[in-house]
C-alpha positions as CSV (number, residue, x, y, z in Angstrom):
1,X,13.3,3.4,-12.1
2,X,10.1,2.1,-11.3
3,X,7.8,5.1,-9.5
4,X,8.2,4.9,-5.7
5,X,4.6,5.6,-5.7
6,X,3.9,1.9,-5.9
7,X,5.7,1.1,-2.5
8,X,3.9,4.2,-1.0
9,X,0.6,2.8,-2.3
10,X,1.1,-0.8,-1.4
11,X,2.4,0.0,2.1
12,X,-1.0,2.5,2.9
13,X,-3.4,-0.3,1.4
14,X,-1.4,-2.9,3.5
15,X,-1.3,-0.4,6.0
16,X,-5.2,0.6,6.3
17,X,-6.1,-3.4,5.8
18,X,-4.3,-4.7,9.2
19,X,-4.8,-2.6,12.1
20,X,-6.9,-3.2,14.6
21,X,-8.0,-4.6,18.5
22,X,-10.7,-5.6,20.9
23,X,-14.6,-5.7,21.5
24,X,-17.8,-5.8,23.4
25,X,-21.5,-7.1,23.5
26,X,-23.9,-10.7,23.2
27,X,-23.9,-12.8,20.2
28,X,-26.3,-15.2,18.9
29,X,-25.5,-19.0,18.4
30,X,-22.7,-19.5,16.2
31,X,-22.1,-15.5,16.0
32,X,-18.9,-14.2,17.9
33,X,-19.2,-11.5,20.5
34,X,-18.4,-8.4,19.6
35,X,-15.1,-8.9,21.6
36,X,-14.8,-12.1,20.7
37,X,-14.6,-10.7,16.8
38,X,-12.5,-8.3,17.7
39,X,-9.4,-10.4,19.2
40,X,-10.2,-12.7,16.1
41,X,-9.3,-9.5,13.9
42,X,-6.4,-8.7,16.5
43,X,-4.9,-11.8,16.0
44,X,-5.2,-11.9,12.1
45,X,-4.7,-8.3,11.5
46,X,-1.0,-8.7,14.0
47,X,0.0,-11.8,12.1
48,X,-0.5,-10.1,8.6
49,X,1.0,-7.1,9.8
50,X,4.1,-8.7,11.2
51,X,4.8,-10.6,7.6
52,X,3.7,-7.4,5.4
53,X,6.6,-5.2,7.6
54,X,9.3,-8.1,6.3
55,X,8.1,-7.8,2.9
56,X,8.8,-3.9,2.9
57,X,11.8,-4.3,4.0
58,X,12.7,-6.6,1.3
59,X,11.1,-4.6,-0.9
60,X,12.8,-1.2,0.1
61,X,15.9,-3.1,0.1
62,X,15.7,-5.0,-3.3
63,X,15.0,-2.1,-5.0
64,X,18.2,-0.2,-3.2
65,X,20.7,-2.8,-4.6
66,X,18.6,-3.7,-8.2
67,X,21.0,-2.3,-10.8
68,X,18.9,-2.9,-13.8
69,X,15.4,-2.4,-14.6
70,X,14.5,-6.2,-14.6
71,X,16.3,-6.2,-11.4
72,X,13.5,-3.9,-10.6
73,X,11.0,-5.4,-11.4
74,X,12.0,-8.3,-9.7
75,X,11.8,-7.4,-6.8
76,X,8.2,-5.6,-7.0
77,X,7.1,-9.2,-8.4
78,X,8.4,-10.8,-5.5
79,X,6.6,-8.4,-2.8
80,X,3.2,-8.2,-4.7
81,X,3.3,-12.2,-4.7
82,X,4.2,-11.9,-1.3
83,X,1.2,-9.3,-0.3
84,X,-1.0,-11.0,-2.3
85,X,-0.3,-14.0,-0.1
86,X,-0.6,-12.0,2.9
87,X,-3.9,-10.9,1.4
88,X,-5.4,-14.0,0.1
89,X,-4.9,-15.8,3.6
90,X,-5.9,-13.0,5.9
91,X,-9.7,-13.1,3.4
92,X,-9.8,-16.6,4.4
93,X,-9.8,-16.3,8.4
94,X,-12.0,-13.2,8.1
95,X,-14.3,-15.1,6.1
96,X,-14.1,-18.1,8.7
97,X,-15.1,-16.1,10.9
98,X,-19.1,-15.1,12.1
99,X,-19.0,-12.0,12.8
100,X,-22.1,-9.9,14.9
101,X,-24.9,-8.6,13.4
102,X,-23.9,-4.8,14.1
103,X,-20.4,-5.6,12.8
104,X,-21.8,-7.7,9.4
105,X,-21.8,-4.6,6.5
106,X,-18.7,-3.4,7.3
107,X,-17.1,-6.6,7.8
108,X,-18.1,-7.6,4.2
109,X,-17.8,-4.5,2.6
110,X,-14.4,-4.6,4.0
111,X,-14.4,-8.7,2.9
112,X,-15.1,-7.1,-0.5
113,X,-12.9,-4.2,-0.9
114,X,-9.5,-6.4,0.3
115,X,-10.2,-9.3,-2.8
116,X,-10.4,-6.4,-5.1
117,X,-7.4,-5.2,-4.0
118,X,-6.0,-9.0,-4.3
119,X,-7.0,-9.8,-7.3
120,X,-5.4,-5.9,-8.7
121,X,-1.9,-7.5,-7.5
122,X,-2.4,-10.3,-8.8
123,X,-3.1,-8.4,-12.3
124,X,0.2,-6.3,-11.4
125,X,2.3,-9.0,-11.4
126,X,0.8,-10.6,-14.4
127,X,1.6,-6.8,-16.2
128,X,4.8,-7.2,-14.7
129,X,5.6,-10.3,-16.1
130,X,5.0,-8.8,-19.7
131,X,6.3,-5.4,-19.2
132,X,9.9,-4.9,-21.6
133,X,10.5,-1.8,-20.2
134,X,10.2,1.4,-17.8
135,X,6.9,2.2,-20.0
136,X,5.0,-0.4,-19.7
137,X,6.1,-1.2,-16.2
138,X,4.7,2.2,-15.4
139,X,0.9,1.7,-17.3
140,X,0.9,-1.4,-15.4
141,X,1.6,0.5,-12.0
142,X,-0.6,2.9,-13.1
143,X,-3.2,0.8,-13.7
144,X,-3.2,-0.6,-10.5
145,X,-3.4,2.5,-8.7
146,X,-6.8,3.1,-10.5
147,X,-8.1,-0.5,-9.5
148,X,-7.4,0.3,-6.4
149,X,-8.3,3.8,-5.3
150,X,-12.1,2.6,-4.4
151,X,-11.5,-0.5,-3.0
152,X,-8.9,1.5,-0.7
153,X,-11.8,4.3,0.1
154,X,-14.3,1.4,0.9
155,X,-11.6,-0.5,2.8
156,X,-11.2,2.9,4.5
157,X,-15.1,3.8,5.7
158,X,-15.8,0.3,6.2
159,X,-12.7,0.8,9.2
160,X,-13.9,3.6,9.8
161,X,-17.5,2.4,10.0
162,X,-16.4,-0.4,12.3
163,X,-14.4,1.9,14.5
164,X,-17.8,3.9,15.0
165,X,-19.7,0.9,15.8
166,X,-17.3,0.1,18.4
167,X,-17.3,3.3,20.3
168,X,-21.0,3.3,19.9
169,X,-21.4,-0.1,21.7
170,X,-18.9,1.5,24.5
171,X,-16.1,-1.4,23.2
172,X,-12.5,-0.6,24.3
173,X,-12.1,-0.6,20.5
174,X,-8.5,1.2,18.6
175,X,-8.6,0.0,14.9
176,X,-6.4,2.6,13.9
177,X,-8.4,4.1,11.6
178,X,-9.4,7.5,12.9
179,X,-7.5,9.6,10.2
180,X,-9.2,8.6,7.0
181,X,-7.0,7.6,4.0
182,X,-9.1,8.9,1.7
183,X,-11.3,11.8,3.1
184,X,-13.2,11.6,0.3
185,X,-14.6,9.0,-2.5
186,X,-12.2,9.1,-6.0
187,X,-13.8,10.3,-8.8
188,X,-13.9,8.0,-11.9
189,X,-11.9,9.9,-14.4
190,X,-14.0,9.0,-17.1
């Protein structure tokens, strides 16, 4: 069987990617308001959130009834293309938008962080698609889970980062971030 860790993984960096809510402050031309970037985040975040929820399900559910390992990996193809579809279009409205001057670092590093974690599915499914069996599926997963373990801490303090800014700026602010994902950065095992 393919190592439930994945779906744990994939459902905390879908998880820590869309959450969040609304804003405050004075922009300059061509900049969004701090709450105007906010609902814009709202509204992408909700969206990505609602389609990510159906593809756990699937996923959870496909991998109940898969009776072989190709079954299997089947159905983890068919929700990494799905998040990584989810992911690839949510990059493309944040980077539409412009966001304030206080909220620019985060908002890229986070920018950053999320197409790493894209393009690490993408390589996934492209392991996936070559794996013959539980073994390789499993280096592939594994894999992963190293390509991603600092684009999920930077994902997490940019959050985190942008959750501070908010209360700082007195913004009625909730990005669901508060309890850190990863309290601390992952040490590079080589």
């Amino acid at each position: 069987m393919i190592p439930s860790r994945l779906i744990l993984l994939s459902i905390v960096a879908l998880a820590v990617f869309f959450g969040a809510s609304c804003a405050d402050d004075a922009a300059a031309p061509g900049e969004l308001t701090l709450p105007e970037y906010f609902t814009e985040v709202e509204v992408i975040f909700g969206n990505a959130s609602e389609t990510t929820e159906q593809l756990n399900q699937e996923l959870s559910d496909s991998l109940a009834s898969a009776e072989t390992f190709e079954g299997q990996v089947e159905a983890l193809q068919k929700f990494v293309s799905g998040a990584s579809s989810v992911f690839e279009e949510s990059i493309s409205k944040m980077e539409s938008l412009s966001p304030p001057v206080e909220v620019e670092q985060a908002h890229n590093d986070f920018l950053e962080a999320t197409s790493d974690i894209s393009s690490a599915a993408t390589g996934l499914n492209e392991s996936l698609i070559d794996a013959e069996d539980e073994a390789d599926a499993a280096a592939a997963i594994e894999d992963f889970e190293s390509a991603i373990a600092e684009p999920l801490f930077t994902i997490d303090e940019a959050c985190g980062d942008l959750q501070d800014m908010a209360n700082d700026n007195s913004v009625d602010a909730d990005l669901n971030c508060t309890e850190r994902v990863f309290p601390e950065r992952p040490q590079d095992p080589f």
